[in-house]
C-alpha positions as CSV (number, residue, x, y, z in Angstrom):
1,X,26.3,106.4,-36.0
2,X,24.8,104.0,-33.6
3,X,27.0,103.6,-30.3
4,X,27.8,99.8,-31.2
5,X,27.7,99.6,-34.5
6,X,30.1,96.7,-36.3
7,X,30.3,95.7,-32.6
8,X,29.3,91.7,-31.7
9,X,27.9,90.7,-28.0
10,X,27.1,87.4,-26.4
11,X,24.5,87.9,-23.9
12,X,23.4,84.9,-21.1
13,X,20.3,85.0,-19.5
14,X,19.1,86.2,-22.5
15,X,15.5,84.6,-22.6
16,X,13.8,87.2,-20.1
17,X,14.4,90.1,-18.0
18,X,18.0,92.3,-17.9
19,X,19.4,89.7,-20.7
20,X,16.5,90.4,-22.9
21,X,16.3,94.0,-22.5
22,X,19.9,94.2,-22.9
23,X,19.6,92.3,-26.4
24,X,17.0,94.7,-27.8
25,X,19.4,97.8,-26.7
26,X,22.3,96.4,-27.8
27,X,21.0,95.3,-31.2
28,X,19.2,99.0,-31.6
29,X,22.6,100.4,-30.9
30,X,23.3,98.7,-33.7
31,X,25.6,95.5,-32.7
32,X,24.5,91.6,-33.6
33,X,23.8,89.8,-30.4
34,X,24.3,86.3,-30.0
35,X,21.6,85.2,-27.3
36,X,21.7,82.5,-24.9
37,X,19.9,80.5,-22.2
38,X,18.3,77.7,-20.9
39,X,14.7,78.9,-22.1
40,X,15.2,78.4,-25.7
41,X,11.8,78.9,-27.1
42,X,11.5,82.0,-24.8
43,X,15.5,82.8,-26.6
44,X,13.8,82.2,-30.0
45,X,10.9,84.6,-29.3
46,X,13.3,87.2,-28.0
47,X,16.1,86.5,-31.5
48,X,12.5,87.0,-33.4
49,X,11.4,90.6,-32.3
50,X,14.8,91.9,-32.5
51,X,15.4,90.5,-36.3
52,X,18.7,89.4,-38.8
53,X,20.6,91.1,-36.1
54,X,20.1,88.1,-33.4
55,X,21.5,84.6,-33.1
56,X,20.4,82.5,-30.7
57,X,22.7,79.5,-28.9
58,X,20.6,77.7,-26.4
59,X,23.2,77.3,-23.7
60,X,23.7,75.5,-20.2
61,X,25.9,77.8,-18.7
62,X,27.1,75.2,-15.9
63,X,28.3,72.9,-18.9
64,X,31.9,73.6,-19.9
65,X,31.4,72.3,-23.5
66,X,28.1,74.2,-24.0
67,X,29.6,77.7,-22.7
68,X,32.6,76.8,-25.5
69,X,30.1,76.2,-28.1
70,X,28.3,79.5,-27.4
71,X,31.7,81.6,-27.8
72,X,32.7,79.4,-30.7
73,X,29.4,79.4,-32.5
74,X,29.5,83.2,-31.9
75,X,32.8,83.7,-33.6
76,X,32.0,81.4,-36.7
77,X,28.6,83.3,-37.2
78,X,30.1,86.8,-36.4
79,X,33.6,86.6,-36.6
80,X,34.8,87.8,-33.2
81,X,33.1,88.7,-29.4
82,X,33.5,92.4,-28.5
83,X,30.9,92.4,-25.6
84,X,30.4,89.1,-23.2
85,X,27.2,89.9,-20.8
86,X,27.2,87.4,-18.3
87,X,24.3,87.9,-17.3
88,X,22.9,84.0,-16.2
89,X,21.3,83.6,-12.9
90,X,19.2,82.1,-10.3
91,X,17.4,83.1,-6.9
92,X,16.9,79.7,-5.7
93,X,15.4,79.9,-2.5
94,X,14.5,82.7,0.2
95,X,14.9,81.0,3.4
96,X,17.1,81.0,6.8
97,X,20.5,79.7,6.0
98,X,19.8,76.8,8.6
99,X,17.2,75.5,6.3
100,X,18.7,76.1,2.8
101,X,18.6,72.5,1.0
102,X,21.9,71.6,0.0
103,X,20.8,70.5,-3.4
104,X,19.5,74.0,-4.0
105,X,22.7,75.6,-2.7
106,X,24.7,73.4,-5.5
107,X,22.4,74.5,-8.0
108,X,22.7,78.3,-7.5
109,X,26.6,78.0,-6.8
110,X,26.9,76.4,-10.6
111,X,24.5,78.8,-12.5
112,X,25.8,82.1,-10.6
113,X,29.6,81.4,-10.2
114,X,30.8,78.4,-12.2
115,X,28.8,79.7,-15.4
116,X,30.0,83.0,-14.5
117,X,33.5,81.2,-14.6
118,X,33.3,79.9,-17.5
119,X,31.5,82.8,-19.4
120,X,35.1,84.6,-18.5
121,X,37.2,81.8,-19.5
122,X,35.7,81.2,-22.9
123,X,35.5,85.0,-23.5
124,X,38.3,86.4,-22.4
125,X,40.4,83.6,-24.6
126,X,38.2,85.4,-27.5
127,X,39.2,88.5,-26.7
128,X,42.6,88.0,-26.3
129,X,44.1,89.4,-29.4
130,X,41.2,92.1,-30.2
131,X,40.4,93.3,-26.4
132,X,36.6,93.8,-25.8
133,X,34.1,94.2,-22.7
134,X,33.1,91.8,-20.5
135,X,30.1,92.7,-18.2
136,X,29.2,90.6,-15.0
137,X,25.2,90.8,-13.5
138,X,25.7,90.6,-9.9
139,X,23.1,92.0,-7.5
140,X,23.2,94.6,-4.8
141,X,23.0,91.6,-2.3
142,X,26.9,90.9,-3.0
143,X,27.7,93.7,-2.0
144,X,25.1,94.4,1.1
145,X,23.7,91.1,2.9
146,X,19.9,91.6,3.7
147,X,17.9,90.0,6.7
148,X,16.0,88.3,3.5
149,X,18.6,86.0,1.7
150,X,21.8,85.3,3.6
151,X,22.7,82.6,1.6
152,X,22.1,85.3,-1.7
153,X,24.2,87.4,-0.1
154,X,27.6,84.8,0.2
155,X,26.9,83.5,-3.7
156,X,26.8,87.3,-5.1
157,X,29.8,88.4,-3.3
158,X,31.7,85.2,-4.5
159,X,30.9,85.9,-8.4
160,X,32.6,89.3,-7.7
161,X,35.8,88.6,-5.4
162,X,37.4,86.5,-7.9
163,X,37.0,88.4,-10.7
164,X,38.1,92.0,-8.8
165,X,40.9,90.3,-7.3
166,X,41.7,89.2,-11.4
167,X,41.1,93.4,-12.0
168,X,43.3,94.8,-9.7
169,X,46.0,92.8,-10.3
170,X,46.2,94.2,-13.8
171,X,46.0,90.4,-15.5
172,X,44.6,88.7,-18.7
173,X,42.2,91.7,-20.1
174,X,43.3,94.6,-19.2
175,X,46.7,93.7,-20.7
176,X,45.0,93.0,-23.9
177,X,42.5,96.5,-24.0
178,X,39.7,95.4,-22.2
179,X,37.7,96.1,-19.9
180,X,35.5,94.6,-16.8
181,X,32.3,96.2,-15.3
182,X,29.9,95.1,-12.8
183,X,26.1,95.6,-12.9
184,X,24.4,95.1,-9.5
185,X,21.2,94.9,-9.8
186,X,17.7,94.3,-7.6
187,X,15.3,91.8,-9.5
188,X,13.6,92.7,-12.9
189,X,10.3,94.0,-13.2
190,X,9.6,91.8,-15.5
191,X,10.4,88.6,-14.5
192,X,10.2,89.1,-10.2
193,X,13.0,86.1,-8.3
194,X,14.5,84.1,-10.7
195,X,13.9,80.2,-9.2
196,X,14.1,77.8,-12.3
């Protein structure tokens, strides 16, 4: 039997790259996937090579009432989340911290930690009486600042401190069966930095 069979996942980020590679494993491993992202005719291409086993939800992960249509939609199509992959994020810019635009700073902060936010809110209230997985893509730079993106560096390691400070304290998942991982990652072959 396939590893994830009868299992449901909501993936972000999944127009491209990790999210989209992670959507074709997933559904091959036999779960249904729920896809979303900003892209949506890149989502719509990706939903269309994988087949009946892909939904797609074009999704603003900054907007509260899009990330709540995403889980909801998910559960109305599916009937529950097992997996959340939150997996939404920017670059923005590779420059000296001196010179990072403010505007830009604002931007990554509300892909990489408010959507991240709210991808644990919505999920984790979907999980809360079946348990389930919940998977974060973070990137090696949270955990190790480079010479090459300071400013990287502080957002990554703010999308995990929150939610391992939520871990260790044994709260909210782990007291209904689930589980957290973390996926730090360098950038995807496929795509090279992320700046939309």
């Amino acid at each position: 039997m396939a590893r994830l069979e009868g299992k449901v996942a909501v993936i972000t980020g999944a127009a491209r790259g990790i999210g989209a590679a992670a959507a074709r494993l997933f559904a091959a491993e036999g779960a249904k996937v729920m896809l979303a992202d900003v892209l949506a005719e890149a989502l719509q291409g990706v939903a269309g090579e994988i087949g009946p086993a892909a939904a797609i939800c074009p999704t603003d992960v900054t907007d509260e009432a899009s990330v709540r249509k995403l889980v909801d939609e998910t559960v109305t199509r599916f009937g529950k989340v097992d997996v959340a992959l939150l997996n939404a994020g920017i670059e923005g810019l590779v420059v000296p911290l001196v010179d990072y635009p403010a505007e830009m700073f604002d931007k990554v902060m509300a892909v990489n930690v408010r959507g991240v936010w709210l991808g644990l809110k919505y999920a984790m209230k979907a999980m809360e009486k079946t348990g389930g997985s919940i998977v974060i893509t973070s990137s090696t730079s949270g955990i190790r600042a480079t010479q090459r993106s300071r400013v990287e560096s502080c957002l990554q390691s703010w999308k995990l401190k929150p939610t391992r400070r939520e871990y260790r304290a044994g709260r909210s998942l782990r007291a209904s069966g689930s589980s957290w991982s973390w996926c730090c990652s360098g950038w995807p072959s496929s795509s090279g930095p992320m700046r939309r």
